[in-house]
Structure formats: structure tokens, C-alpha cells
C-alpha positions in Angstrom: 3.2 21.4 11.0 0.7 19.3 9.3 0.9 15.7 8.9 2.3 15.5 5.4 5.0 18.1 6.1 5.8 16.3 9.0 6.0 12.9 7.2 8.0 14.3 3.9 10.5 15.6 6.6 11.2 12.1 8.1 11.2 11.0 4.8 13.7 13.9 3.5 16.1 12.9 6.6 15.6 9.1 5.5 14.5 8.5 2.5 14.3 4.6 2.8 11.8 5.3 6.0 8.8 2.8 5.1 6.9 4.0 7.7 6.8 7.6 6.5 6.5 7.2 2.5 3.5 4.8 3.9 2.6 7.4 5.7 2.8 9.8 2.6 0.7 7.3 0.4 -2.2 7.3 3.2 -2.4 10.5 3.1 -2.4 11.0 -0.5 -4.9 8.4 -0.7 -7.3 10.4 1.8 -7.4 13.5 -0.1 -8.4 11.6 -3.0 -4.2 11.9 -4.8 -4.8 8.5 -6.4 -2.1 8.5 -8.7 0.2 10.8 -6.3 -0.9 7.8 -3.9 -0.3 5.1 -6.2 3.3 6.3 -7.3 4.2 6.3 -3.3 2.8 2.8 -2.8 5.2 1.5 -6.0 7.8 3.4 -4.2 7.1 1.5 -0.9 6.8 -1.6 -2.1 9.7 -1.1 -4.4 12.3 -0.5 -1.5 10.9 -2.8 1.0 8.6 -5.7 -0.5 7.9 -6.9 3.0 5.9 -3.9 3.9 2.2 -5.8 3.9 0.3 -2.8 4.3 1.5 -1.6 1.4 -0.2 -4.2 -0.9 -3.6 -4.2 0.7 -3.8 -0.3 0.8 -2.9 -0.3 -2.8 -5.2 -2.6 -3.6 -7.4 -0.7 -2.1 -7.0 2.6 -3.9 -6.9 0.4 -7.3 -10.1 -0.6 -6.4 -11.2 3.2 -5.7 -10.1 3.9 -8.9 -11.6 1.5 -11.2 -8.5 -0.8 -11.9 -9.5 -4.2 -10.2 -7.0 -6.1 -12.4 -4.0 -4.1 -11.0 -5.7 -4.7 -7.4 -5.8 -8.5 -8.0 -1.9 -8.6 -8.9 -1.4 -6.6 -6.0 -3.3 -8.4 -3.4 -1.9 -11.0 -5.3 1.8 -10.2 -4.0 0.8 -9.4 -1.1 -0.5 -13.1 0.0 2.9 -13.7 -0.6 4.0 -11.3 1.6 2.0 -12.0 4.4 2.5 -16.0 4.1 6.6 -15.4 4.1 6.1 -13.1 7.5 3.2 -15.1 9.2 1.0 -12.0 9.2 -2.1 -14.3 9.2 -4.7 -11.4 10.1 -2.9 -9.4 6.8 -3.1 -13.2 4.8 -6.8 -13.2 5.4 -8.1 -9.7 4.3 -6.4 -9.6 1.6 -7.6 -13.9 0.8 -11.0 -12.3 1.2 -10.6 -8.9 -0.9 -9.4 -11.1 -3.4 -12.2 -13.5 -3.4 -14.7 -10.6 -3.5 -12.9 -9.4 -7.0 -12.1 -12.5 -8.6 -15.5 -13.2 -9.3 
């Protein structure tokens, strides 16, 4: 079983699993599925707006794909995110992404 089939069956068993529809936007993202990718991210974040990884990748994979103001509101929620949780290391890349776009 491959990684995706193996993540969209956690997923099928669970479907609020934030680990697996992560997961499932990671590996969208690597075979270059931006949109597919971008769609599980909104997902993510939808169901569980404390999931910091979530924001950065997606800001990420905006970036990939052009879209720098999207990534700015993104990154921009998830500072939030990562001040409410006191995921400092998760606060800082993203300060510094930000910084690097904003200008």
C-alpha cells in the first residue's frame, strides 16, 4: 500500500484525523497537486485551526504557486496560531517567511 492509500484509509475510518488529511495535503503538494493540495490544507485548517503546520505548509505551496497574497493571510493566521499554542520555533518561521514576502 502506498502512502496516499494508506493515509486516505485512516482518513476514511476518521475523517476528522488531522494528522492524516495533513498527511494527504503533503503528499499532494509533493507531486506537484497544488490545488488538490490546497483544497486539503482549507480542509485541515477548517476542522482543526490549531493545526500550525497546516498554515506554514500552505503558505508554502501559495508561494509555489505564485499567490504570495493568499500566503501572507495564511502565514498571517498562523502567527496566531502558534502564539495561542506557544509553538515558538513554528512563531518564528513563519515571522521570518512573512518578513521575506512583505517586502
Amino acid at each position: 500500500m502506498d502512502k496516499m492509500a494508506g493515509l486516505k484509509e485512516i482518513l476514511a475510518l476518521d475523517p476528522k484525523n488531522s494528522f492524516a488529511r495533513y498527511g494527504i495535503a503533503m503528499e499532494l503538494t509533493n507531486r506537484g497537486e497544488t490545488t488538490a493540495a490546497l483544497k486539503e490544507f482549507d480542509i485541515l485548517l477548517a476542522g482543526d485551526p490549531d493545526y500550525t503546520a497546516g498554515y506554514f505548509m500552505a503558505a508554502q505551496t501559495l508561494v509555489k504557486a505564485g499567490r504570495t497574497a493568499e500566503a501572507i493571510e495564511r502565514l498571517k493566521g498562523g502567527i496566531g496560531c502558534a502564539a495561542r499554542s506557544g509553538n515558538n520555533h513554528a512563531l518564528s518561521e513563519m515571522q521570518g517567511m512573512l518578513e521575506e514576502l512583505d517586502r
